[in-house]
N, C-alpha and C positions, 0 to 999 in steps of 0.2 A: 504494500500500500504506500503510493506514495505523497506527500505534503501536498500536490498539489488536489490530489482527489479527495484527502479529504478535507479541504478547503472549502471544495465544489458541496461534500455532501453535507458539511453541516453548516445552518443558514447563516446562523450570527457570526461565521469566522467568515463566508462569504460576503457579508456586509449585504444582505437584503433584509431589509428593515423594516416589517410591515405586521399588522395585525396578527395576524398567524406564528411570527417569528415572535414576538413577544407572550403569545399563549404559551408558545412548547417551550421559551424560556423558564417563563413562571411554572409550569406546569412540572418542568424538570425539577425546578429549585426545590419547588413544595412535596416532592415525593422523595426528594435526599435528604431534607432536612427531617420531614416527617418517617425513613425510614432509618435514619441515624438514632432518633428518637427511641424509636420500640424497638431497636437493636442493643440499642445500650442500656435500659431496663429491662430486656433480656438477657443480656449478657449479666448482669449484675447476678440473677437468678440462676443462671447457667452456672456462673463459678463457683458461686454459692452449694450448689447442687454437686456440682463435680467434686469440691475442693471437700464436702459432706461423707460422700461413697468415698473416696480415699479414704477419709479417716475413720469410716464407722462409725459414721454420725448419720441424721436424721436431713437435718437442714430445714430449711423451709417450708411449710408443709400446712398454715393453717388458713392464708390469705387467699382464696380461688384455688380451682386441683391442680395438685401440685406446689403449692405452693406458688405459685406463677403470679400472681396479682401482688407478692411481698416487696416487689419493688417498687410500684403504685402505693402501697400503703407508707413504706418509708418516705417517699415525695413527700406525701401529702403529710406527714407528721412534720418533717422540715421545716416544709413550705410554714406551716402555724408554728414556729420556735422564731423568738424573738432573736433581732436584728441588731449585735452589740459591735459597738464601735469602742476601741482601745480609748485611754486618755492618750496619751505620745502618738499614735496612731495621726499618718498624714490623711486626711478624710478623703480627698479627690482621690489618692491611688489605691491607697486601702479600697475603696469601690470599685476602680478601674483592673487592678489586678485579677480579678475569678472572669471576666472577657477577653481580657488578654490571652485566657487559655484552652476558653472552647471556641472561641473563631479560627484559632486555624486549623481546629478537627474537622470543623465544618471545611471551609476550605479546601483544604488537601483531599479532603473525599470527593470533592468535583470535578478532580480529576479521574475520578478511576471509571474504567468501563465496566459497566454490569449485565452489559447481555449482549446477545450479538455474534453471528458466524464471522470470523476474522480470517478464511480462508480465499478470500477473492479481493481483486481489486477495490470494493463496493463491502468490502467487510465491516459487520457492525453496523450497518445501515437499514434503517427503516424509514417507512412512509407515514408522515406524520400531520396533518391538516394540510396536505396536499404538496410536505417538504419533506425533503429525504434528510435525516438528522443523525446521532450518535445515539446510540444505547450511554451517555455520559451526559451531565451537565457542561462541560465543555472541555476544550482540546485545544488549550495553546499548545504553539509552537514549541515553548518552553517547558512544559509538564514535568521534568523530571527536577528542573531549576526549583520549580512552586513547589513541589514537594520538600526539597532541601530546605527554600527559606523558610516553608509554614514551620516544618521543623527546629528550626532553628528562633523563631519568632517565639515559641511556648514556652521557652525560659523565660521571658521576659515577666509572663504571669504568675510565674514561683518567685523569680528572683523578686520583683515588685512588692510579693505579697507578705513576705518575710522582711522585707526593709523598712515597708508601712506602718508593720504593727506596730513598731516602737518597742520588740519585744527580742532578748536575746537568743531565744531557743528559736522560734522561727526565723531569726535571720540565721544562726547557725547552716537552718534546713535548708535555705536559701541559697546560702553560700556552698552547701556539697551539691545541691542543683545541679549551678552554674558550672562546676567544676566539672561534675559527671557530665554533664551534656555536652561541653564543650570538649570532653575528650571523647565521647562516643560516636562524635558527630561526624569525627575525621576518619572513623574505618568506616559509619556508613555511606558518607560520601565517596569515599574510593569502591567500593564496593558493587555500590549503583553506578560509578564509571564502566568499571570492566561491562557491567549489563548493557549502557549503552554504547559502549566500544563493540559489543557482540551486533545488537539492532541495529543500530547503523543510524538513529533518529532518537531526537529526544521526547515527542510526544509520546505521551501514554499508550493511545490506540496503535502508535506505529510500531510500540515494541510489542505490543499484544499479537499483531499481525506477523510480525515475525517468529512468532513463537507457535506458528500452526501445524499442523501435523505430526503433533508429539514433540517438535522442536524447543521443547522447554528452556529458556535459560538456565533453571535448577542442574541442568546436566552439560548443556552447552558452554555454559564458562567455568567448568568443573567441580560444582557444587562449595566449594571453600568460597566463595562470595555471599551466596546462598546462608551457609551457617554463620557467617561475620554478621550478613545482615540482622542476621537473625536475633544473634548475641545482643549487638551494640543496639537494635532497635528495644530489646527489654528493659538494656539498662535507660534508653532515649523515653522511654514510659514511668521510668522508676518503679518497675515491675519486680516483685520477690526473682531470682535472689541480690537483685539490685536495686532494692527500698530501702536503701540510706538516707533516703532525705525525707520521708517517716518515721525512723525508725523510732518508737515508740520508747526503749529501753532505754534510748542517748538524748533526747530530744522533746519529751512529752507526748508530741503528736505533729512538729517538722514543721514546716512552712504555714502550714492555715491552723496551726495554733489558737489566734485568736478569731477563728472565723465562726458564722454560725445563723442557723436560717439558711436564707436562699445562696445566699453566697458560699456558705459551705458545702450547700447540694449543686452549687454549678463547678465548685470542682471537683465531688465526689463525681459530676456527669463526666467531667472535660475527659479525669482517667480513664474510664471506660470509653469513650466513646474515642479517645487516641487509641485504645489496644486496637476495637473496632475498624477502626481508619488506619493502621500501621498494619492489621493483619491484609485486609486490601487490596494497601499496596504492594506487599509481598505479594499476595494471588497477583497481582499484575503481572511483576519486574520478574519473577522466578517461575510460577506455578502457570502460565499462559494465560492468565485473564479470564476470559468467559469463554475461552476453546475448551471443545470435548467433543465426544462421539454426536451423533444429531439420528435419535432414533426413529421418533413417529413424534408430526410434528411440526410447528414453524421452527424456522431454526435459531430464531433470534430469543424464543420462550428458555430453548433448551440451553442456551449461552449463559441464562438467568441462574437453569439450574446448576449447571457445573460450577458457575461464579463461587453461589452460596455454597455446594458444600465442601470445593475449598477452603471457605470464609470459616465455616467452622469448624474444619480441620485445624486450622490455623488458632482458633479462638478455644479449641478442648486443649492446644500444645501450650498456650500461655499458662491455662487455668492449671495444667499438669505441671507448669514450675512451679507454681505457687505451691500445689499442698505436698511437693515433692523437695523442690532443693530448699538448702538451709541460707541464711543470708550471708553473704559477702563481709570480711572487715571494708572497711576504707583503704587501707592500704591494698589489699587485695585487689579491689574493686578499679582501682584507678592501676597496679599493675597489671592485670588483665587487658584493661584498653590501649595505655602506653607501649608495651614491652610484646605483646602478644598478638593483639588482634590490627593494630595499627599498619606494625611491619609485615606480618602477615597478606593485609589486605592490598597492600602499596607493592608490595613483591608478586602476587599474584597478577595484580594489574598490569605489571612490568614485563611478565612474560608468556600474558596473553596478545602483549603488543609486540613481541618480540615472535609469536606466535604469527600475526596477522603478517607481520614484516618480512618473514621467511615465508609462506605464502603468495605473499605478491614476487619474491624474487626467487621464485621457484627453488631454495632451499630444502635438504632435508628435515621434516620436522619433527622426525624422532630426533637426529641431532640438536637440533636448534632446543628440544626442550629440554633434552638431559644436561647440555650446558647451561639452562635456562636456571633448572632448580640445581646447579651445582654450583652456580654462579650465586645465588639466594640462599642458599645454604651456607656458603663461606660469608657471605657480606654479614648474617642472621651472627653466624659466629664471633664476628669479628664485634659486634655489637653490643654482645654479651657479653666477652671480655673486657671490654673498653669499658663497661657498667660496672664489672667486680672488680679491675682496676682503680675506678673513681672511688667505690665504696671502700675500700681499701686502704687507700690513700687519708679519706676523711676520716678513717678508723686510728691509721697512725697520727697522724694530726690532729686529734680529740686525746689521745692517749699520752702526745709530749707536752701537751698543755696540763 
């Protein structure tokens, strides 16, 4: 599929602007927003549920069957808990910080495509009040750029929210935020290079398209992207076993400390509804989108199907860290991203371009790769040493003082 067709098939990037084009806007808007919604008090219920059967618990069970309606009831208790504002607390950001953090879940989920055969030039494409449109909210050029910065934007909601209190354990939580994010950020941004180095296009749909006929990225750029993603998106959530900036036992209760009411329930939403949006994306960039078999049927319904139960493949593997691994030190947590997943992720990228490069110049590429990881393996080495070297050093140097 290429940029310029799907320019052609969807209206608003076509720039035709007319009655019709503004229905299927809205109409798109209000069923992402509205399905973000009941996904994320599902989800709530879901891990609940899961994270229960692990432990040989019961869980939720009295609010509608199944307990299914306990996330509707917790809302609605929230929602009536009064609305406390710190004394030291800065009152504009103190408010402004719990939007900070669910708009760009919303956001980032406008990119992703949720239904739709992606096997033809015209893939992903329905007919819609008489336009041909995207199974997505929309398709910039940029889509994998929007995903990094909405990413990257959501610290802004922690960090703000812990600096407003006026209170020192939330800004603590605040501070290993920032930190954790901004180290997790850099293997998943190389990570999602290699993926678009494989697609060829930074749009969403265009790497969805590339990934038909079984062509999964999950296998095509040799899965270690795939698992970095993966990692560094849990700790990008502050997902167990990388909820440092909750942790309860260090911190009271981390960055929204002093939150409570509605502002507390918009970031107990924003968590969920990032895991939501972050699983996704991953069905996007790794798992093929909304490609699958096309059995009996429109083919764009069954795109829908495969989407979602990706989505919750994706959404039982979070809930399975949670009631499964134990937390992280700090120090762990940031060597893990540093020393491990970082070089990792940047070495892989290096010699899947080293890859493409011996391809185009008709190289051996069993050669090319066995120097490739021979060549990552010593550099890996040398890196390691250079680190027990430095600590070394600071150890005699602590020691003649």
């Amino acid at each position: 599929m290429t940029a310029a067709s799907l320019l052609a098939a969807d209206p608003l990037l076509a720039g035709k602007v007319d009655l019709a084009v503004v229905l299927i806007v809205a109409l798109k808007a209000v069923i992402v927003l509205a399905f973000l919604l009941v996904a994320t008090m599902l989800m709530i219920w879901f891990e609940r549920k899961v994270h229960a059967d692990m432990t040989n618990r019961i869980g939720p069970n009295q609010a509608g069957p199944f307990g299914i309606l306990q996330s509707v009831a917790d809302g609605v208790k929230v929602f009536f808990k009064e609305d406390l504002l710190p004394d030291r607390a800065d009152r504009f950001v103190f408010r402004l910080a719990p939007f900070l953090s669910v708009v760009p879940a919303f956001l980032t989920f406008a990119v992703v495509p949720i239904g739709g055969n992606f096997s033809d030039a015209d893939g992903g494409v329905i007919e819609l009040f008489g336009h041909r449109t995207l199974l997505q909210l929309a398709d910039p050029p940029i889509g994998v750029l929007l995903v990094l910065a909405m990413s990257s934007i959501a610290v802004y909601g922690v960090m703000l929210a812990g600096w407003s209190s006026g209170s020192k354990y939330p800004l603590l939580g605040s501070v290993r935020a920032s930190a954790q994010m901004v180290s997790y950020e850099a293997a998943l941004g190389l990570s999602t290079v290699t993926v678009v180095l494989v697609a060829g296009t930074l749009t969403t749909s265009g790497i969805v398209a590339a990934q038909h006929t079984w062509n999964w990225n999950l296998w095509a750029t040799g899965i270690v992207p795939f698992v970095v993603f993966l990692i560094a998106a849990t700790a990008e959530l502050n997902r167990p076993p990388f909820d440092l900036v909750e942790a309860e036992q260090e911190l009271v209760g981390g960055f929204h400390t002093e939150y409570s009411g509605v502002r507390f329930a918009m970031y107990y939403l924003a968590e969920f509804m990032n895991t939501v949006t972050m699983s996704a994306i991953i069905v996007t960039l790794f798992l093929g989108g909304p490609n699958g078999p096309v059995l009996v049927g429109p083919e764009w319904l069954w795109g829908i199907v495969w989407f979602f139960a990706k989505l919750m493949l994706l959404l039982f593997t979070f809930a399975w860290f949670r009631a499964t691994l134990p937390r992280f030190r700090y120090d762990q947590l940031m060597d893990l991203g540093w020393k491990a997943l970082i070089p990792l992720a940047l070495g892989w990228l290096l010699l899947m371009i080293a890859i493409r490069v011996g391809s185009d110049e008709g190289w051996n590429p069993i050669l090319v790769m066995v120097v490739g990881v021979a060549a990552l393996a010593a550099g890996y080495a040398l890196l390691v040493l250079a680190g027990r070297t430095a600590r070394r050093n600071r150890e005699l140097a602590g020691a003649h003082l």
